[in-house]
N, C-alpha and C positions, 0 to 999 in steps of 0.2 A: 580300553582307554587310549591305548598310544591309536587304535585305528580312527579311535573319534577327532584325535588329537591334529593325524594326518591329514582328515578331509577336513578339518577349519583352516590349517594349513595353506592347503592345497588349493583353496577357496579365497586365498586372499588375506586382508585384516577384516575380522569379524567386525570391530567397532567400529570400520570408517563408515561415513555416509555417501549417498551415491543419489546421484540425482539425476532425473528420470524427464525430467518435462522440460523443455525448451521454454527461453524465457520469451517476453510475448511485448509489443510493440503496439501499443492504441493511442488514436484521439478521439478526441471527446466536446462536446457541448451539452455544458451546463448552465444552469438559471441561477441567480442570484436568491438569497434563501427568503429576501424581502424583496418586496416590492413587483413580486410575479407571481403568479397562481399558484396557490399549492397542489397542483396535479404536474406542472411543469419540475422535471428531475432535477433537483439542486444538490446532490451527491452522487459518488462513487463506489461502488463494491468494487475493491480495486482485484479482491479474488476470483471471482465471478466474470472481471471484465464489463463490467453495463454501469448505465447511470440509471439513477433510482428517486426516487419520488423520495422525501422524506417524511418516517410516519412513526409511531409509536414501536414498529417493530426493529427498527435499529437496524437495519439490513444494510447498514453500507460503512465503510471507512472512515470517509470525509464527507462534510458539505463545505458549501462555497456561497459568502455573502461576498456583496460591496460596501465598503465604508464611504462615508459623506466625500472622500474625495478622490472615490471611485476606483480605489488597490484593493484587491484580490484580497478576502480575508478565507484564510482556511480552519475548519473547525471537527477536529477528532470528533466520533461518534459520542464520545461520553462528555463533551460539549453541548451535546446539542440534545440526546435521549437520556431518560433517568434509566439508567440499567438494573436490574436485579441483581445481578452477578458483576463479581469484578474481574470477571476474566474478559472481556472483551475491550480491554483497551487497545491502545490506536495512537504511536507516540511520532510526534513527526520534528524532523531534523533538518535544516538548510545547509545547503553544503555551495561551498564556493568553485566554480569551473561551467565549461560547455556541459550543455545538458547530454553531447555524444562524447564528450570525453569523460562524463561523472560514469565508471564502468562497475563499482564496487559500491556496495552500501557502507556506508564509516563505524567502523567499531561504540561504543559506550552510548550515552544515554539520547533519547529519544524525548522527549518533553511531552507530555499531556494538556500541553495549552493550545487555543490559537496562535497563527503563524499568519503576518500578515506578508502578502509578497508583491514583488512586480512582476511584468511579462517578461520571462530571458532567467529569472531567477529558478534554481534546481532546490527542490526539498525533495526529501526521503520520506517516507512511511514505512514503520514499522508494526505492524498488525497480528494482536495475538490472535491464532484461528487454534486456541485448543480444547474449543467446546465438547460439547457432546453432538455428535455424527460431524463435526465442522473437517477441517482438511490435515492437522497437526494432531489431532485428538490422541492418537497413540506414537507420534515421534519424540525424537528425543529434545530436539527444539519446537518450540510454537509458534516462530516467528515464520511470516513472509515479509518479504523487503519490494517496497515499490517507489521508481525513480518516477520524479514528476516536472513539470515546469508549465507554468501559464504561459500560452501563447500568444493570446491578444487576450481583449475587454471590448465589446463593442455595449456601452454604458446606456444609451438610450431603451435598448433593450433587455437590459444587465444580463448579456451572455456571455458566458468567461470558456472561453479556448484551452482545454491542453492535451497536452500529451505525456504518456507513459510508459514507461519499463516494467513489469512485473516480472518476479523470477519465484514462478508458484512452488519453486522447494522449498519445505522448511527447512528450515536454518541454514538457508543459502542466501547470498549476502553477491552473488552475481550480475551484471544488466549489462553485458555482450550477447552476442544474438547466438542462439544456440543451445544445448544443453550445456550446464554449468557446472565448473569443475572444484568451487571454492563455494 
């Protein structure tokens, strides 16, 4: 016992988390979820990193329409697919600052509504991934956390511009470049 005792010891805190993956910087173009082809990608897998088609199989985070006067509306997955399971929710949060100075995801609740936004404004996703084979499946959180912001709208052909922070630890709440210490 005491030798087992030594090597957890010796090893560190057994309970702390440690994170492994460098957090990841993309942009992106997507389609408006009307008024453009359904083959044209009007969502994000923001774990995955890719834009996706949107289809009964629910493979992505968010989609992205435009409103009649033409602001970025964003819409969690369970917005937009009827899901089986309730584990795949997808809660998103605005947060006020530069989108290179929002560095941490904000503590408490995430909202399961649409988020309408402008170009310049920062929202959070918080995305449960603790399915079965998904990426949290056996951690102790199931959260990833991903920084966003609309960059432009070019309306005539409803393509909405942005960019992204992902920090593919779970229950790492990081979006400095790098692997993540918090």
């Amino acid at each position: 016992m005491v030798a087992s005792a030594s090597a957890l010891t010796a090893c560190g805190d057994p309970q702390s988390l440690q994170a492994f993956l460098p957090t990841a910087l993309d942009t992106y173009a997507v389609f408006a979820l009307t008024g453009t082809p359904a083959e044209f990608p009007s969502a994000i897998n923001t774990y995955v990193r890719a834009v996706v088609r949107v289809d009964g199989n629910a493979n992505f985070d968010v989609a992205f329409d435009l409103d009649e006067q033409g602001r970025v509306v964003v819409l969690p997955v369970q917005k937009v697919v009827s899901l089986l399971t309730s584990s795949r929710r997808v809660g998103l949060r605005q947060v006020e600052g530069d989108f290179d100075l929002v560095t941490i995801a904000p503590p408490g609740t995430y909202a399961d509504s649409t988020l309408v936004v402008s170009p310049g404004q920062v929202f959070v996703i918080q995305s449960i991934r603790n399915g079965i084979n998904d990426a949290c499946q056996f951690d102790i959180s199931p959260f990833i956390y991903t920084k966003m912001q609309v960059d432009s709208v070019v309306v005539p052909s409803r393509t909405i511009f942005v960019q992204t922070v992902l920090d593919p630890n779970c229950g790492f709440r990081s979006f400095e470049p790098g692997v993540p210490s918090r």
